[in-house]
C-alpha positions in Angstrom: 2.8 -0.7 -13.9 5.6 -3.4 -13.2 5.7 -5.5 -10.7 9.0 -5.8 -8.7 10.3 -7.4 -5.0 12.6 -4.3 -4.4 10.9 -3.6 -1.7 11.3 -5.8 2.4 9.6 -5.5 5.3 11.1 -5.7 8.5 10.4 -9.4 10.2 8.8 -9.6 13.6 9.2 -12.6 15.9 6.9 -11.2 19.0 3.5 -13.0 19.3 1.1 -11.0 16.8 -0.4 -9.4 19.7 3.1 -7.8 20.7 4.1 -6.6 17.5 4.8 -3.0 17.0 2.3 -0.8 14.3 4.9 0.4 12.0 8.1 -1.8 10.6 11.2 -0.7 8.6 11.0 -0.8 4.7 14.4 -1.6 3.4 14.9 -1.2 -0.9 17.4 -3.8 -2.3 18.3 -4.9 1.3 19.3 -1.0 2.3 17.6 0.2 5.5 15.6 3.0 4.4 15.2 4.7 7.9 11.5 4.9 7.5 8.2 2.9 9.0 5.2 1.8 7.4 2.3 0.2 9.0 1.3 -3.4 8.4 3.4 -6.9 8.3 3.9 -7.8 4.8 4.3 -6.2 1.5 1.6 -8.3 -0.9 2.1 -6.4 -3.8 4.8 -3.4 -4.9 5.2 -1.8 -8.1 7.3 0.3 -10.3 6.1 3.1 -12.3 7.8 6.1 -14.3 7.3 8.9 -11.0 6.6 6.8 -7.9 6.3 3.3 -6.2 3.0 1.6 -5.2 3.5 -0.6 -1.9 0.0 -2.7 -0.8 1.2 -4.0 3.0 -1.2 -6.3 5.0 -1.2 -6.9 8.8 -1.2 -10.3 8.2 -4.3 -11.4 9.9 -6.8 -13.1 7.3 -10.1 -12.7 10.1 -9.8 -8.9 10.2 -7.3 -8.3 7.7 -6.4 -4.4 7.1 -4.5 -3.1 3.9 -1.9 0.0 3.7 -1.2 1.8 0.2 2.6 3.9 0.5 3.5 5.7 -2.5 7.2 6.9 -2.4 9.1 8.9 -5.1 12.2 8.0 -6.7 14.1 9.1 -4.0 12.2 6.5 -2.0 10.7 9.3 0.5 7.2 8.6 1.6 4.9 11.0 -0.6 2.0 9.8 0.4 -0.8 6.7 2.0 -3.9 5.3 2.9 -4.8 2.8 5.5 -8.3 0.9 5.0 -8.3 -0.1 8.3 -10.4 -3.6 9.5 -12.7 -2.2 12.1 -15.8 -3.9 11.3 -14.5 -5.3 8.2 -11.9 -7.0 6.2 -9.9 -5.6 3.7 -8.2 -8.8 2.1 -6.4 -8.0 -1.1 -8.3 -10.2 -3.9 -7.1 -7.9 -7.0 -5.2 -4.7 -8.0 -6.1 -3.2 -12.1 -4.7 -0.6 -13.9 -7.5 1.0 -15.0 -5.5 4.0 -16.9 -2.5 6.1 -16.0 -2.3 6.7 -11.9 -5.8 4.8 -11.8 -6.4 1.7 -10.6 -9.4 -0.7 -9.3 -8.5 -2.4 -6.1 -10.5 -5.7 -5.0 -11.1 -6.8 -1.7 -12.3 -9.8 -0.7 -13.7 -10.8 -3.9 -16.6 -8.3 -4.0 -15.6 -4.8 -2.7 -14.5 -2.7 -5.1 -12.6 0.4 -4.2 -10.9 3.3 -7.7 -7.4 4.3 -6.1 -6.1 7.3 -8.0 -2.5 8.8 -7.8 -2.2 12.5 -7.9 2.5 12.3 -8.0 3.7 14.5 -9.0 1.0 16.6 -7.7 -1.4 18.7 -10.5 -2.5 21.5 -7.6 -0.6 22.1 -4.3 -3.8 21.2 -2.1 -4.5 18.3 -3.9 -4.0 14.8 -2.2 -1.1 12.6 -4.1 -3.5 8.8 -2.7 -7.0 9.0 -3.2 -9.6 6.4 -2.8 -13.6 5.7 -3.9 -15.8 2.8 -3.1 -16.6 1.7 -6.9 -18.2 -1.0 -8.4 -17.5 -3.4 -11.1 
């Protein structure tokens, strides 16, 4: 898992409250003609099939947190949204806990296993999927 800063995020300059859902994600400055939801990409990383993007709304009070996995041909291949209804999903840690596996920490305390299924194993199987855990 390496980190890189290949990845921007489309800026917005409307008032939060008039900013769209989804921005444009641009790779080494290249438009990538796709949207992802969220603000600002907190964390993105390189591995040998895919790339892990964690985007944030940017809003600390009720703070939600996206997970896009693209291939190497930077198409989307898969997500998941925790979405802050109720609750805040502030990014406090991400672990590799083995290959595609990883612990995800939010606000200091909840603890979430994130597993990668890309390339897929079975044809039904989801490529992002997500367990509350513990530590």
């Amino acid at each position: 898992m390496i980190a890189i800063d290949k990845f921007t995020i489309q800026q917005h300059e409307e008032k939060y409250e008039e900013r769209p859902l989804k921005s444009l994600l641009y790779f080494d400055g290249k438009d990538l003609n796709l949207k992802v939801s969220g603000l600002v990409i907190e964390k993105q990383f390189e591995l040998p099939n895919y790339f892990l993007l964690l985007i944030n709304w940017d809003c600390p009070f009720e703070e939600g947190c996206e997970i896009v996995v693209l291939n190497k041909n930077l198409k989307i291949v898969g997500s998941h949204s925790f979405t802050p209804f109720y609750n805040s999903y502030l990014l406090s840690s991400i672990n590799e806990q083995s290959k595609n596996q990883y612990q995800l920490v939010f606000n200091g305390s909840d603890c979430f296993e994130l597993t990668i299924d890309y390339p897929k194993q079975s044809l039904f199987s989801k490529v992002v999927k997500v367990s509350k855990s513990t530590f």
